[in-house]
N, CA, C and O atoms as a Tripos MOL2 file, in Angstrom:
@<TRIPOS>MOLECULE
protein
  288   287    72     0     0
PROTEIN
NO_CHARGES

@<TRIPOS>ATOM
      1 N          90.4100  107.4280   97.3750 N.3       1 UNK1
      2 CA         91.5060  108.1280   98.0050 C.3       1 UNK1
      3 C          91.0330  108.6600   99.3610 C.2       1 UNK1
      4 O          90.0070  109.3410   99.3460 O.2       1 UNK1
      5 N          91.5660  108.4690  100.3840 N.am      2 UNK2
      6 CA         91.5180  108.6730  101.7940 C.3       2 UNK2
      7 C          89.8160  108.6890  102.3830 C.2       2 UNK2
      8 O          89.0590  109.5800  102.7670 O.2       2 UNK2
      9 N          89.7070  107.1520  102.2110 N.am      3 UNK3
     10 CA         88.3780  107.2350  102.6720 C.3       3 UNK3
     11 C          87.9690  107.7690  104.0210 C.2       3 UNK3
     12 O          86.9670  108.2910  104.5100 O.2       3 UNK3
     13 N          89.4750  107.3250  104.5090 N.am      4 UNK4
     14 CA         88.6430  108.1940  106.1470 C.3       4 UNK4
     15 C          88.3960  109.8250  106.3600 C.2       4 UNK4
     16 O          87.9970  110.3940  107.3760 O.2       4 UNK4
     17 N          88.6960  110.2900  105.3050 N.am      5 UNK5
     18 CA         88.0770  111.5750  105.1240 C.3       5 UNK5
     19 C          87.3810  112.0780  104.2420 C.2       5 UNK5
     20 O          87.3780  113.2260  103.7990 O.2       5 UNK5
     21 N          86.4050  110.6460  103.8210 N.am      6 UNK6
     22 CA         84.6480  111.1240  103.0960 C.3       6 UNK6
     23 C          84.5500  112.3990  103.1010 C.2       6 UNK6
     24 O          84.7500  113.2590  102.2440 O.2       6 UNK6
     25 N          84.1800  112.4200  104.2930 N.am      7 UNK7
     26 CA         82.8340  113.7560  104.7700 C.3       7 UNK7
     27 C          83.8190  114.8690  104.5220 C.2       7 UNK7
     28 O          83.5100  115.7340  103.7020 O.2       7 UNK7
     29 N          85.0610  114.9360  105.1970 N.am      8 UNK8
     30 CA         85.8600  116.2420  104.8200 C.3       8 UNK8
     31 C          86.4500  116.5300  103.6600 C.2       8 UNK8
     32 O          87.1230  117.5330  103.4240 O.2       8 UNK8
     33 N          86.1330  115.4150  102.7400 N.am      9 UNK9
     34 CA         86.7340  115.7600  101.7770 C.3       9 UNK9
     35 C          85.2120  116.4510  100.9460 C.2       9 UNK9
     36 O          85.3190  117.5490  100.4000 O.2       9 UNK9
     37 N          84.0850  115.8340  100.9250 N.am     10 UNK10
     38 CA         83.2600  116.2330  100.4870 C.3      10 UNK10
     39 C          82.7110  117.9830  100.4470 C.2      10 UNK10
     40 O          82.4490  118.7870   99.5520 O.2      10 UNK10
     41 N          82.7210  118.0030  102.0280 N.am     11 UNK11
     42 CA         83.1100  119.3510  102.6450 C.3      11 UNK11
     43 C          84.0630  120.5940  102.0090 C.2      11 UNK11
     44 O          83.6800  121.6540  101.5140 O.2      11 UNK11
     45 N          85.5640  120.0460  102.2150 N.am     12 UNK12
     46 CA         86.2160  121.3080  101.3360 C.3      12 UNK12
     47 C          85.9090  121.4680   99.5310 C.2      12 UNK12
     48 O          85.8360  122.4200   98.7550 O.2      12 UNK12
     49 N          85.7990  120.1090   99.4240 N.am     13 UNK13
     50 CA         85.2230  120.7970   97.8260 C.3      13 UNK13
     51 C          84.5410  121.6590   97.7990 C.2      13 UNK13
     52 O          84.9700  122.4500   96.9590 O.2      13 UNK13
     53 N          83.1730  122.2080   98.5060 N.am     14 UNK14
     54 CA         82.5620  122.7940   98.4840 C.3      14 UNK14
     55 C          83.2480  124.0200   99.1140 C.2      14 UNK14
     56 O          83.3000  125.0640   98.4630 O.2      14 UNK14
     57 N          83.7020  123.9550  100.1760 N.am     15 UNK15
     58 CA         83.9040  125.4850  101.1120 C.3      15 UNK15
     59 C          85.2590  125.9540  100.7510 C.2      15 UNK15
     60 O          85.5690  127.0770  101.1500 O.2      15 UNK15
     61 N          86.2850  125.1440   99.9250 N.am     16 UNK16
     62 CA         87.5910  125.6260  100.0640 C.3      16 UNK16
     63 C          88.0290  125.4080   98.3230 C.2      16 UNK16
     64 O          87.8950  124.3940   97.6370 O.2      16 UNK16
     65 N          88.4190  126.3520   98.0530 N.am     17 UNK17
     66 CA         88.5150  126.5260   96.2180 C.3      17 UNK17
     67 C          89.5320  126.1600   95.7230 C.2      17 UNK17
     68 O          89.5730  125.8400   94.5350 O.2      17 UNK17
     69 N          90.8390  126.1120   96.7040 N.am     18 UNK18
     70 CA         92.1710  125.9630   96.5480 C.3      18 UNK18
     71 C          92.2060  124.1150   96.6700 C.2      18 UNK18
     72 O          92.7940  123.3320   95.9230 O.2      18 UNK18
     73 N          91.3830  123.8250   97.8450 N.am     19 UNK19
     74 CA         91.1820  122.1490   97.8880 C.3      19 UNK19
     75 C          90.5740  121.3240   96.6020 C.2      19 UNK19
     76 O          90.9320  120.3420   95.9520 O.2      19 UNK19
     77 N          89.4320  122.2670   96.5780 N.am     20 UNK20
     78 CA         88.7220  122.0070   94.7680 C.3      20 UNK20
     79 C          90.0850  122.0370   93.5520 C.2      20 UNK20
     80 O          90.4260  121.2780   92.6450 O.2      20 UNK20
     81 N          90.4000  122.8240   93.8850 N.am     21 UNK21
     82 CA         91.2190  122.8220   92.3520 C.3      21 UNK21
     83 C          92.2490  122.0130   92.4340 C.2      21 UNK21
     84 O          92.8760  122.1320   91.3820 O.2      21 UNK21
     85 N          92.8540  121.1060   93.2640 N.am     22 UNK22
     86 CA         93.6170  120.2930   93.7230 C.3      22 UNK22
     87 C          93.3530  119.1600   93.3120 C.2      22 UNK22
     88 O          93.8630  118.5100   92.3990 O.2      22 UNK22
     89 N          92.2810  118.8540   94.2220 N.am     23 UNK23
     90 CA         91.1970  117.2460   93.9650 C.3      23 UNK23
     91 C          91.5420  117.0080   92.5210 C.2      23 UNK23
     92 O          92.2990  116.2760   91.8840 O.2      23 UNK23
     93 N          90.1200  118.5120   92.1440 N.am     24 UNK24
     94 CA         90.0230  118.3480   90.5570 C.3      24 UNK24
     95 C          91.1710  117.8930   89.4980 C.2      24 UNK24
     96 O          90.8250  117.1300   88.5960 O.2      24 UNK24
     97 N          92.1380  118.2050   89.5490 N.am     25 UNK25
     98 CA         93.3160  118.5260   89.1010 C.3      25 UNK25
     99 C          94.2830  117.0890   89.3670 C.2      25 UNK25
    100 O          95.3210  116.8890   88.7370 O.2      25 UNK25
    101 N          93.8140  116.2690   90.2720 N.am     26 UNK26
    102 CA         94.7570  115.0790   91.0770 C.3      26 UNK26
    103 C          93.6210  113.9260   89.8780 C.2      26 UNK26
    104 O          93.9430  112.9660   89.1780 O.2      26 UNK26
    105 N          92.2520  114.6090   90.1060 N.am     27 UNK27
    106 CA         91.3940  113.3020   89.3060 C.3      27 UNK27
    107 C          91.7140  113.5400   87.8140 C.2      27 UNK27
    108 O          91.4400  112.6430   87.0170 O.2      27 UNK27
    109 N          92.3030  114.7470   87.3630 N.am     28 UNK28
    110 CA         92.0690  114.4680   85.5010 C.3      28 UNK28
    111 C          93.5160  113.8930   85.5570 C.2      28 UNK28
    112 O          93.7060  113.0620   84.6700 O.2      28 UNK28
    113 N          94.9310  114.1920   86.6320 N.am     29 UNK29
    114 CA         96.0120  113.0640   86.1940 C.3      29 UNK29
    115 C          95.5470  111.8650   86.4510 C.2      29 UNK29
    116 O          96.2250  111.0080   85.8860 O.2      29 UNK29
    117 N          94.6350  111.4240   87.0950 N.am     30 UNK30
    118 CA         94.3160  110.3830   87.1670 C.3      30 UNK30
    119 C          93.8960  109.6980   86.0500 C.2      30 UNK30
    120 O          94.4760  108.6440   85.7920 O.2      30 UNK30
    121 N          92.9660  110.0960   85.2990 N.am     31 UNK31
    122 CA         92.5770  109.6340   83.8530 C.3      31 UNK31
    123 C          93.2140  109.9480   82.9060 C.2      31 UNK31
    124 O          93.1630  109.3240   81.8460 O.2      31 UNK31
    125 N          93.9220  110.9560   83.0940 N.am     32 UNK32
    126 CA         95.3330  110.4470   81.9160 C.3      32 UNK32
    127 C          96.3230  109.6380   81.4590 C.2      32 UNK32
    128 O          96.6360  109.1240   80.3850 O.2      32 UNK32
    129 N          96.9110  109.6850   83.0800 N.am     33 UNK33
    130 CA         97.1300  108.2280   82.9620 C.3      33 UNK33
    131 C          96.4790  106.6870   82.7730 C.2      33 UNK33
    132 O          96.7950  105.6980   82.1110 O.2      33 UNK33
    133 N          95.3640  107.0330   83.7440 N.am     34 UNK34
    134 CA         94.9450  105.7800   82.7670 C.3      34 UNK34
    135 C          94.8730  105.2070   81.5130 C.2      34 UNK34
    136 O          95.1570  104.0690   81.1390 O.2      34 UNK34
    137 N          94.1740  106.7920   80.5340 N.am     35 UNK35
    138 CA         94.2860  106.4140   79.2620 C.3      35 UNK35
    139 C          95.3280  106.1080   78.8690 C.2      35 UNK35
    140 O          95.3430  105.2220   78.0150 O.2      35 UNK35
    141 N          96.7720  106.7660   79.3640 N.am     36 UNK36
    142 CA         97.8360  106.5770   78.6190 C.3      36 UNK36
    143 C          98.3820  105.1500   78.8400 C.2      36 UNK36
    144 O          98.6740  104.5600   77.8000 O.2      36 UNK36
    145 N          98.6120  104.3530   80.2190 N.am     37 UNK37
    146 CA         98.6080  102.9480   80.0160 C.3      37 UNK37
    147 C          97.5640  102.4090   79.0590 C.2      37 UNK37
    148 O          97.8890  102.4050   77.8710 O.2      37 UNK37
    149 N          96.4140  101.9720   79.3680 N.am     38 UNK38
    150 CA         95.7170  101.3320   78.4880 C.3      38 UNK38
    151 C          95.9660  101.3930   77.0990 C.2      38 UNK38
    152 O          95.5660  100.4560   76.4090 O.2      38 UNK38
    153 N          96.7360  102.6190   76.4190 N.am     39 UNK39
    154 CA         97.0170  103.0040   75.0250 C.3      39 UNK39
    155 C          96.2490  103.5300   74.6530 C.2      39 UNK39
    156 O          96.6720  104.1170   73.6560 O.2      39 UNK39
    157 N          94.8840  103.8240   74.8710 N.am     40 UNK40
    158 CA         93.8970  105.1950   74.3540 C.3      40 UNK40
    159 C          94.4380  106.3650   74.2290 C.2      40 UNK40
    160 O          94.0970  106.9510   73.2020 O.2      40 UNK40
    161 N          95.2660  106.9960   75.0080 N.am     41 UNK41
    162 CA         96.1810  108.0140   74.3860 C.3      41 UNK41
    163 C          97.6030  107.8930   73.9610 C.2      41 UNK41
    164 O          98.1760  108.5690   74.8150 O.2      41 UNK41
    165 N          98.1260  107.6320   73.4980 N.am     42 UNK42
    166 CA         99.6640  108.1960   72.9180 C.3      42 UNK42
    167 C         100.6220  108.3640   73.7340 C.2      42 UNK42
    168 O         100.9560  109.5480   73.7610 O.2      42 UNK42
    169 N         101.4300  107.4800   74.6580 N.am     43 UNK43
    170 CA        102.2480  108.7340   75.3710 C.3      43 UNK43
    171 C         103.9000  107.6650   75.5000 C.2      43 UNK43
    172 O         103.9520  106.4600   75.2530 O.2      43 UNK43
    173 N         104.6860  108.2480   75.7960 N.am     44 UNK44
    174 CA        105.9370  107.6120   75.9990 C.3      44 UNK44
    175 C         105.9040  107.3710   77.7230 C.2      44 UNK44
    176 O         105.0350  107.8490   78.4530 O.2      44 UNK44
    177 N         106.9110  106.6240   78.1280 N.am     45 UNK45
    178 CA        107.3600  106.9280   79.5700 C.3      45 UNK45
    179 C         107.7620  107.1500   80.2550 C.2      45 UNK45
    180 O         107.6650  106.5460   81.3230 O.2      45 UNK45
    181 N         108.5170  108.2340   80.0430 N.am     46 UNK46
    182 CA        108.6830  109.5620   80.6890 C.3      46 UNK46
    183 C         107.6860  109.9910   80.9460 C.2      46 UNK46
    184 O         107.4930  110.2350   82.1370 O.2      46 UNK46
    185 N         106.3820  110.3390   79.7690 N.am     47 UNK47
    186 CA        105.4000  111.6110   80.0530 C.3      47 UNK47
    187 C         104.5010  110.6700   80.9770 C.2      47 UNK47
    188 O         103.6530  111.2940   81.6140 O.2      47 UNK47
    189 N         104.5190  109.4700   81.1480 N.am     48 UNK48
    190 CA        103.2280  108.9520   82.5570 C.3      48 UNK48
    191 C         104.3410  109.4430   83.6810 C.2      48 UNK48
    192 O         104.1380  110.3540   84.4830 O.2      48 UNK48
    193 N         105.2880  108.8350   83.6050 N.am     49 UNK49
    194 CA        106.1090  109.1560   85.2950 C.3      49 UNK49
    195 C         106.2020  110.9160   85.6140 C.2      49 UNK49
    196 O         106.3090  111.3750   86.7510 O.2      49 UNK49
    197 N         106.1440  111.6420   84.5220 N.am     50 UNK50
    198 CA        105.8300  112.9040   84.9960 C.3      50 UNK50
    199 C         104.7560  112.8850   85.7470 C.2      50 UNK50
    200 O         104.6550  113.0080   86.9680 O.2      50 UNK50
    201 N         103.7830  112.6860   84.7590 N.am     51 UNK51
    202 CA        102.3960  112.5880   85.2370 C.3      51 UNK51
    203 C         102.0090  112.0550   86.8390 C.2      51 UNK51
    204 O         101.2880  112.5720   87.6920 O.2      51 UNK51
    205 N         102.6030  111.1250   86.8470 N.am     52 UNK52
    206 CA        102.6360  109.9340   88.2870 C.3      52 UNK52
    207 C         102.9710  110.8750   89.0960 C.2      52 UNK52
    208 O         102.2520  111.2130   90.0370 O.2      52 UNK52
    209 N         104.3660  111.5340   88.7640 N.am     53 UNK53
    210 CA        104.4290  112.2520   90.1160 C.3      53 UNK53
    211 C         103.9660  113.4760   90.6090 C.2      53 UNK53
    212 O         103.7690  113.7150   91.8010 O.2      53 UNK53
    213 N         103.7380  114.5120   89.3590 N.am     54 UNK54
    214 CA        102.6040  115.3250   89.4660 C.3      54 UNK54
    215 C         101.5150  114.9380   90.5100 C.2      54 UNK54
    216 O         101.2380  115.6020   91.5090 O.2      54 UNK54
    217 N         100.8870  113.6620   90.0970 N.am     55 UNK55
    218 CA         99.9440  113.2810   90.7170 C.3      55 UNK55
    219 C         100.2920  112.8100   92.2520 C.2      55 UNK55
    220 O          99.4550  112.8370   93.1540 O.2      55 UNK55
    221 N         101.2910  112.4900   92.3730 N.am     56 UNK56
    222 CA        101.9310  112.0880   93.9560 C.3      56 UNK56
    223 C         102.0400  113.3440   95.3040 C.2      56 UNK56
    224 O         101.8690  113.3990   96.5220 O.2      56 UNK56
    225 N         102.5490  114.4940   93.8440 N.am     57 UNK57
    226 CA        102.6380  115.7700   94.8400 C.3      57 UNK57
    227 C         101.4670  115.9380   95.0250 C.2      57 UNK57
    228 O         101.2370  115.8810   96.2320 O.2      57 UNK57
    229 N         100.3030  116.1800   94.2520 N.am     58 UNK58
    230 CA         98.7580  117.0360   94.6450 C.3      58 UNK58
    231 C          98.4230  115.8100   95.6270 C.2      58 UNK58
    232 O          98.3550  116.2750   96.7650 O.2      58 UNK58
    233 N          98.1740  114.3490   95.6370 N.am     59 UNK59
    234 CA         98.2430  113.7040   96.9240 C.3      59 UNK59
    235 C          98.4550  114.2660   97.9280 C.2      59 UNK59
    236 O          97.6410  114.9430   98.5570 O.2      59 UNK59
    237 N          99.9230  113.9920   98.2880 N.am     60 UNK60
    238 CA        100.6370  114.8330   99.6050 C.3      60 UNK60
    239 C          99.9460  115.8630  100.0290 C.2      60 UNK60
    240 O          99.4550  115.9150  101.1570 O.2      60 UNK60
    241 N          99.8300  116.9420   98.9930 N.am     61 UNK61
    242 CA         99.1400  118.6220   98.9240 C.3      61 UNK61
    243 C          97.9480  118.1190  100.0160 C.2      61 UNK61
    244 O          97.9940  118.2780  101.2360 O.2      61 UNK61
    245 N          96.9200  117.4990   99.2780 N.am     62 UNK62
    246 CA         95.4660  117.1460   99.9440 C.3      62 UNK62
    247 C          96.0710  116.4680  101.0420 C.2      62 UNK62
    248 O          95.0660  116.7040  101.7120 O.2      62 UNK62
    249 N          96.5120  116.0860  101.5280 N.am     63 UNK63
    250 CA         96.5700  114.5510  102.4430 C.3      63 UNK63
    251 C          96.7920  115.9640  103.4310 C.2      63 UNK63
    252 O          95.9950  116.1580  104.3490 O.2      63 UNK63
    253 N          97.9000  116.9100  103.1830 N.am     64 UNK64
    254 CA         98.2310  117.8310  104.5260 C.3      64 UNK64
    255 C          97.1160  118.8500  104.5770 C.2      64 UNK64
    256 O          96.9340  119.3070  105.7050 O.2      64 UNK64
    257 N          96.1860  119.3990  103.4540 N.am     65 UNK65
    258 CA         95.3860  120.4020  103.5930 C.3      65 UNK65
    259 C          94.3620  119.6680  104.7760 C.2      65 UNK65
    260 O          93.9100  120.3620  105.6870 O.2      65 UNK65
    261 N          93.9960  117.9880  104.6580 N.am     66 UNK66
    262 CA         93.2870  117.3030  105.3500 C.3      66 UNK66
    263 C          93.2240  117.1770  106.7390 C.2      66 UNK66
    264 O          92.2140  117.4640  107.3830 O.2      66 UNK66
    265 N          94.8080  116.5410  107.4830 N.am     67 UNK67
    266 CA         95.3040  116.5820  108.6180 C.3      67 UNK67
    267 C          95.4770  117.9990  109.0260 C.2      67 UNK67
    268 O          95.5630  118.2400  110.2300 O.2      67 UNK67
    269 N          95.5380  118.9530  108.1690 N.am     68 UNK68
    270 CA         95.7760  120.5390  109.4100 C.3      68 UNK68
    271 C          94.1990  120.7320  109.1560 C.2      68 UNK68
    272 O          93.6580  121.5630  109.8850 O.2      68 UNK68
    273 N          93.4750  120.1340  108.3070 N.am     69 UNK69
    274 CA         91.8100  120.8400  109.1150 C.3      69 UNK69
    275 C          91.3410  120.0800  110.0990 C.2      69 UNK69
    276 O          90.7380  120.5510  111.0630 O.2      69 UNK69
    277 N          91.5720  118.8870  109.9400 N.am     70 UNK70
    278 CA         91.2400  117.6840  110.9340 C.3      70 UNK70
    279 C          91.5900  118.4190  112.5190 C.2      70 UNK70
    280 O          90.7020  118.7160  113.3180 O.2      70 UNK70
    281 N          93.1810  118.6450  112.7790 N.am     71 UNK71
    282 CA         93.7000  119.0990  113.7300 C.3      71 UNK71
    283 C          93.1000  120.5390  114.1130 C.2      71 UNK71
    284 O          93.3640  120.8320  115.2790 O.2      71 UNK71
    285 N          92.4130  121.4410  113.4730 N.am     72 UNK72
    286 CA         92.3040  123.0180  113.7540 C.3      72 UNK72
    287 C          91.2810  123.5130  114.8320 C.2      72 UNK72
    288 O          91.1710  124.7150  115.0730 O.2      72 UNK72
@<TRIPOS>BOND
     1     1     2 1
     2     2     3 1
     3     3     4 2
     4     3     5 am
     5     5     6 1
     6     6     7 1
     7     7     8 2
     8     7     9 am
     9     9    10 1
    10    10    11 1
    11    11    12 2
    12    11    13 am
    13    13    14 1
    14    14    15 1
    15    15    16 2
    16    15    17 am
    17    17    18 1
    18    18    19 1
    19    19    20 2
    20    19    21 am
    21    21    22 1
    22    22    23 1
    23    23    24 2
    24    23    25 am
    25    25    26 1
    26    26    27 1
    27    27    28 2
    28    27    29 am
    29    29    30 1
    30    30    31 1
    31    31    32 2
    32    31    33 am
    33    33    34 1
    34    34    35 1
    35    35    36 2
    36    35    37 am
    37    37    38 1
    38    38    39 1
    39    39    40 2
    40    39    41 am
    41    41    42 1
    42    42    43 1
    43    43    44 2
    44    43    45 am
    45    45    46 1
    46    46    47 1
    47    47    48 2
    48    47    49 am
    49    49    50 1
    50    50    51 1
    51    51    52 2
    52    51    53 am
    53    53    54 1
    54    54    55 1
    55    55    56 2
    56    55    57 am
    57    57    58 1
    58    58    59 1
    59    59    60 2
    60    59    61 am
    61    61    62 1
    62    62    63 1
    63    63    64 2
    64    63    65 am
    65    65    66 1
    66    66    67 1
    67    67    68 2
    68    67    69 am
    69    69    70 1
    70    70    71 1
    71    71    72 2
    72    71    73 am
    73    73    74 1
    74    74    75 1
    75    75    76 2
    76    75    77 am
    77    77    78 1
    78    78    79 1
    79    79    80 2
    80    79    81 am
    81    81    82 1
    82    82    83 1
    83    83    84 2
    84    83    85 am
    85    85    86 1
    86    86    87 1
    87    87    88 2
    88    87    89 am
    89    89    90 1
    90    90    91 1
    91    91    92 2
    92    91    93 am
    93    93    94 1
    94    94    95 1
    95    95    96 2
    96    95    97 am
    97    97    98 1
    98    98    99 1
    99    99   100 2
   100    99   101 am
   101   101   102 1
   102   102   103 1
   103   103   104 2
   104   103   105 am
   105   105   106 1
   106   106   107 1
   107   107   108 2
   108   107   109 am
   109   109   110 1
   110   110   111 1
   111   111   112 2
   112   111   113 am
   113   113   114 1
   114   114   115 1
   115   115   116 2
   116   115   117 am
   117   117   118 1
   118   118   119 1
   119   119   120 2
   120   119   121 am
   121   121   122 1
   122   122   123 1
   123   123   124 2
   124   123   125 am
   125   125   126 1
   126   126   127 1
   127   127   128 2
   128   127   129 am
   129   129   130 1
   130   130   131 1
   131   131   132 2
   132   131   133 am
   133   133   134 1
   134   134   135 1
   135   135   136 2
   136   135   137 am
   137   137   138 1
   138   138   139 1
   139   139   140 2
   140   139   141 am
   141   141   142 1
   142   142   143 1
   143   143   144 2
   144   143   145 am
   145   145   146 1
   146   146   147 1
   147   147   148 2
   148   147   149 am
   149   149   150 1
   150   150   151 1
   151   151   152 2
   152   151   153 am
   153   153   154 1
   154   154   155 1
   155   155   156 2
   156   155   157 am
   157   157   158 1
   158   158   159 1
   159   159   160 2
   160   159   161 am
   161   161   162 1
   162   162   163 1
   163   163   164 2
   164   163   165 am
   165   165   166 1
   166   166   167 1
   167   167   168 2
   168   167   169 am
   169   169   170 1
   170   170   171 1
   171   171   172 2
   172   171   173 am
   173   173   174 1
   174   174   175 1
   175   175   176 2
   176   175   177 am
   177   177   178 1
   178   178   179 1
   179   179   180 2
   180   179   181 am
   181   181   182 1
   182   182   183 1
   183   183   184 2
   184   183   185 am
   185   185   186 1
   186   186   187 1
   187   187   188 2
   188   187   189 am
   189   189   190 1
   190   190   191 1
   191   191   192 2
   192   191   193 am
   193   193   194 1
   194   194   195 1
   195   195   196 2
   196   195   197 am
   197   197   198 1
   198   198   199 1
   199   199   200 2
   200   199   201 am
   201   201   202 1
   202   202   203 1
   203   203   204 2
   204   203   205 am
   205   205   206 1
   206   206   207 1
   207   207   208 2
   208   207   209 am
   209   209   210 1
   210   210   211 1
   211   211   212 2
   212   211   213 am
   213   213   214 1
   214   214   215 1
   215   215   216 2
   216   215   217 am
   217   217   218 1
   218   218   219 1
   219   219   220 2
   220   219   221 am
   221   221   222 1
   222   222   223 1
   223   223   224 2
   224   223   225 am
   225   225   226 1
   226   226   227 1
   227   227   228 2
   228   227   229 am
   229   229   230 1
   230   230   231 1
   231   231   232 2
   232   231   233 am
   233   233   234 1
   234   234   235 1
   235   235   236 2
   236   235   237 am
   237   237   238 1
   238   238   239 1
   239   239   240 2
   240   239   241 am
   241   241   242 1
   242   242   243 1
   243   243   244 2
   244   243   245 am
   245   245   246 1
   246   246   247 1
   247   247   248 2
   248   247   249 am
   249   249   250 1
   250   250   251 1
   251   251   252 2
   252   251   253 am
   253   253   254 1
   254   254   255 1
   255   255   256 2
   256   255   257 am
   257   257   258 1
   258   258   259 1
   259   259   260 2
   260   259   261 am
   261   261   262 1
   262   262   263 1
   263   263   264 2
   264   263   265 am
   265   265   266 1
   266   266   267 1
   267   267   268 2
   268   267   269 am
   269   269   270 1
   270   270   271 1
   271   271   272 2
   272   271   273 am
   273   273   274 1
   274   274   275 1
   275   275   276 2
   276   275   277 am
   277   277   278 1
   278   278   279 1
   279   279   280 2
   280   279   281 am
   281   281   282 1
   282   282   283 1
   283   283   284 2
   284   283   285 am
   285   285   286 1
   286   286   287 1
   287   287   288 2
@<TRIPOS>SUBSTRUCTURE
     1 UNK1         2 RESIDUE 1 A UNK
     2 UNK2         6 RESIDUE 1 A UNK
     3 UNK3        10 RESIDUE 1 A UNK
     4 UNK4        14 RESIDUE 1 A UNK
     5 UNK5        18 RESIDUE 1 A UNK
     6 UNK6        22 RESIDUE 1 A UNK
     7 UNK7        26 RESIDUE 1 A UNK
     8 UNK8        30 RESIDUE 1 A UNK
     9 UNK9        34 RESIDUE 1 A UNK
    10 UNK10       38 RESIDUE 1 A UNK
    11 UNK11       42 RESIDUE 1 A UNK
    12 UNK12       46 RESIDUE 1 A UNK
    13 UNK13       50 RESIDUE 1 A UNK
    14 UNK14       54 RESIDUE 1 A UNK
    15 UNK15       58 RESIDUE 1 A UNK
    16 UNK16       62 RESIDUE 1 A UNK
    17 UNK17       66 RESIDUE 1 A UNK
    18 UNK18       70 RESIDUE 1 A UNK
    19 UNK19       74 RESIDUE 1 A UNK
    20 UNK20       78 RESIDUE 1 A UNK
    21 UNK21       82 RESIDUE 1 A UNK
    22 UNK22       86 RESIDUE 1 A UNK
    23 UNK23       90 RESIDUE 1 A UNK
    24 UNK24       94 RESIDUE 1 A UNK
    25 UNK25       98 RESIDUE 1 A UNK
    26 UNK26      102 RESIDUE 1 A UNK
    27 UNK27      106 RESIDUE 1 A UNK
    28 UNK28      110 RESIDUE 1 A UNK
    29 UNK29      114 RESIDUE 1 A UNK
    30 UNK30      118 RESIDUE 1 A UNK
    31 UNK31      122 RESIDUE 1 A UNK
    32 UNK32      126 RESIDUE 1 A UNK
    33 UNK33      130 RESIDUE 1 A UNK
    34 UNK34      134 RESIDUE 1 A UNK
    35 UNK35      138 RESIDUE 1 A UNK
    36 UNK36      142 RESIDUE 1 A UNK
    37 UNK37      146 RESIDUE 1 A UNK
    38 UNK38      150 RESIDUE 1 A UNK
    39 UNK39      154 RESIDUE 1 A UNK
    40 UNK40      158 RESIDUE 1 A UNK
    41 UNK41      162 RESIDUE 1 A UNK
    42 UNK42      166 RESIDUE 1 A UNK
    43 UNK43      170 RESIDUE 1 A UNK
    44 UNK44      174 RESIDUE 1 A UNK
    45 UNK45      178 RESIDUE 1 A UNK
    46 UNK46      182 RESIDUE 1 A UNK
    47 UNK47      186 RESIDUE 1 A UNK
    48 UNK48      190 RESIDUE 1 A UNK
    49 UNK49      194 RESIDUE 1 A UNK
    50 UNK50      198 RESIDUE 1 A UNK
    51 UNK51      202 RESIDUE 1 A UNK
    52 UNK52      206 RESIDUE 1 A UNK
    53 UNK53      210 RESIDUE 1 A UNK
    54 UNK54      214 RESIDUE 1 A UNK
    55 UNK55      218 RESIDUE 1 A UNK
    56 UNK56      222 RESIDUE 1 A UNK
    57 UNK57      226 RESIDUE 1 A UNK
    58 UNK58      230 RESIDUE 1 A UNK
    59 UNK59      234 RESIDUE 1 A UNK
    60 UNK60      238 RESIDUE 1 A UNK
    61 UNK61      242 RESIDUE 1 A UNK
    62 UNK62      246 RESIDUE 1 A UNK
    63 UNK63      250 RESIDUE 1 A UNK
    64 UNK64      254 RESIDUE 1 A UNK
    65 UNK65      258 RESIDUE 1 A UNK
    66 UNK66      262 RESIDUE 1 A UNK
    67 UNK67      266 RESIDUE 1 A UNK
    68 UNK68      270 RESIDUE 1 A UNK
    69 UNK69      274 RESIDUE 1 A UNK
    70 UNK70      278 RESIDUE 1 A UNK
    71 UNK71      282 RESIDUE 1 A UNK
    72 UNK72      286 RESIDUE 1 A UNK
């Protein structure tokens, strides 16, 4: 996810707690869904497209926390 911001992304994990808990939070929908396609977990589909978009908003979230530090 947004390789062109490696280094800054590496960066606010560390310096920014609100960016951390975001990331963090964008990577476990990430493996939920996975499991839940693959069928390792249980789920109907509704509860991935929740999930999906959950995961679409914390995207967006990071993508703008990114571009206004980039810009500051």
């Amino acid at each position: 996810m947004f390789p062109e911001y490696r280094d800054q992304i590496s960066h606010l994990k560390v310096h920014d707690e609100h960016f951390a808990r975001i990331f963090h939070r964008h990577n476990e929908l990430d493996q939920q869904i996975k499991n839940m396609e693959a069928g390792i977990v249980p789920a109907h589909g509704m509860a991935i497209e929740h999930l999906k978009k959950e995961k679409l908003q914390l995207k967006d979230s990071l993508y703008l926390i990114l571009r206004k530090t980039t810009n500051a």
